[in-house]
C-alpha positions, 0 to 999 in steps of 0.5 A: 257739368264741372267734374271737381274732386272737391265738390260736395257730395249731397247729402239729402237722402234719408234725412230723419229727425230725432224724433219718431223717425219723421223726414225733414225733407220734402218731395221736389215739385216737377212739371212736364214741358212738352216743345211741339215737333213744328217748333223744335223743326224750325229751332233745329233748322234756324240753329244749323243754319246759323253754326253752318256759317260759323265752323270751319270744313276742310274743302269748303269756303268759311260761311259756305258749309253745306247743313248737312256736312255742318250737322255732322260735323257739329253732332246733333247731341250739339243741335239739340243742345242748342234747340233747348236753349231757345225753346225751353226758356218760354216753355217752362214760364208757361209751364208753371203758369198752368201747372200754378207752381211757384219755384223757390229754386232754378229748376234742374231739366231732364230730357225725356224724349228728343227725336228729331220729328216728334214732341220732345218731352223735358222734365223740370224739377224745383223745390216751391216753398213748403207748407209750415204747420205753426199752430200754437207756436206761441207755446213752443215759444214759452217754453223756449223762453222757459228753458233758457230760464233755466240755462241762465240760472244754471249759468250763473251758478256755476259762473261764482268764483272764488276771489284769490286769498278771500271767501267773497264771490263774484258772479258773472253777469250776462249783459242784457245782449248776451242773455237775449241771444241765449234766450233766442237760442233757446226759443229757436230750438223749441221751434224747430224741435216742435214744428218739425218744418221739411226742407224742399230736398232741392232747396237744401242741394242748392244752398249747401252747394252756396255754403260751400261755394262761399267757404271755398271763397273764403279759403282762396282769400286766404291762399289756403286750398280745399284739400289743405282745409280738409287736412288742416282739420283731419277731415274728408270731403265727405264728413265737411259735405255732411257737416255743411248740409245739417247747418244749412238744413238747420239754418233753413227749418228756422228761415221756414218757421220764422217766414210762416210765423211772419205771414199769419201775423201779418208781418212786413218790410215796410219802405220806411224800414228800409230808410231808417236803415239806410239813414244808419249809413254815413257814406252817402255814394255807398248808400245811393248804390246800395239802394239801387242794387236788386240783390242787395234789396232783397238782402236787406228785405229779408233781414229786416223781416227777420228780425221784426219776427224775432223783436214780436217773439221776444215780446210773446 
């Protein structure tokens, strides 16, 4: 485990909403891996046989280490280390397949007992995707539509000016555009602010971790440190940490009610989506390397729903 002084600390615990106290996290989902006694003895064996010949002993031709001086030397903390990377893998697949789980995250291991001769025990935590209660989200969406109605009016009045040395006055329009992007805004808003949807706690550890990862990507590309930024904005490490998780928590209620929304109206990426999108892109070579690029696909897939649930809500 990396030990940085610049790492986020999470900020997950005690999440409340604005309203009535209720939590916007929920509970992790974990399962219980039991690696019988009969597998761990033969991993362990395997794995100090196979590090045996690969360290080197004062006193002992290379290849040629006694196990037990090996193990010794090695540690058995090292051993079991390495049992675990072997065993756990299978494990934990059939794990979730008896328990029906089905991880949105990579799970976090904690073991629970490891002695050499008896079961080990591990326990694996993840977040699965939540259940989104939407009923009558068409009405959250009215009333979204309602609102920016109303900003938009208050925008236009207090948008009139004065033309220098005259009485006449010009109103700054929004261009249709912008007064989409205010509508959806809005729209969002009221979602979120009615259907209260809970965040997995590990769901939101892991993708501010990923905000911040990226941020700092952005920062190296820009020769300017973590401490430097902190400074720059007579910020800490700990007001940035909490800054990063109520934006991805936001960003992620969104996804969630959106997502919901896609499934009960039965709304999906088709093929056909994908190629007109790719028919968009002049360079050919970089559109054949992008059709086959997995993460990319999936990218891609998730924007293109994304935004056919957003094109159905503006028709509401």
């Amino acid at each position: 485990m990396a030990k940085q002084s610049s790492q986020p600390k999470s900020q997950t615990s005690g999440q409340k909403s604005q309203k009535g106290g209720v939590s916007l996290l929920s509970p992790n989902s974990k399962v219980s891996i039991t690696l019988p006694k009969k597998a761990v003895a033969s991993s362990y064996q395997k794995n100090l046989e196979k590090l045996a010949k690969q360290i080197k002993v004062a006193g002992f031709r290379p290849g040629k280490v006694p196990a037990k001086v090996a193990e010794e030397q090695l540690g058995q903390a090292h051993l079991i280390e390495h049992v675990l990377d072997e065993l756990l893998p299978e494990a934990y697949r059939q794990a979730l397949k008896n328990s029906k789980k089905t991880p949105i995250t990579q799970p976090e291991f904690r073991v629970i007992a490891a002695k050499l001769g008896e079961d080990w025990v591990v326990e694996a935590t993840f977040a699965e995707l939540p259940t989104v209660k939407i009923n009558q989200y068409q009405r959250h969406v009215k009333a979204g539509k309602q609102s920016a109605k109303k900003a938009l009016t208050k925008r236009l009045k207090t948008a009139k000016t004065k033309k220098a040395g005259s009485q006449d006055t010009v109103v700054t329009q929004l261009t249709p555009e912008e007064e989409k992007e205010l509508n959806l805004q809005h729209i969002f808003r009221q979602l979120v602010l009615e259907l209260k949807p809970q965040v997995p706690e590990m769901l939101l550890k892991h993708e501010t971790q990923h905000e911040f990862e990226h941020l700092v990507g952005q920062l190296k590309q820009l020769n300017i440190t973590v401490d430097d930024y902190l400074k720059r904005r007579n910020s800490t490490m700990e007001q940035l940490s909490q800054e990063l998780a109520v934006q991805t928590l936001n960003r992620l209620q969104l996804d969630l009610v959106l997502g919901a929304i896609a499934r009960q109206e039965k709304l999906t990426v088709m093929d056909q989506d994908k190629e007109n999108y790719f028919s968009q892109l002049k360079d050919e070579k970089q559109r054949e390397q992008l059709k086959k690029d997995a993460h990319y696909l999936g990218h891609l897939e998730t924007n293109l729903l994304k935004q056919k649930v957003v094109n159905y809500l503006l028709t509401l």
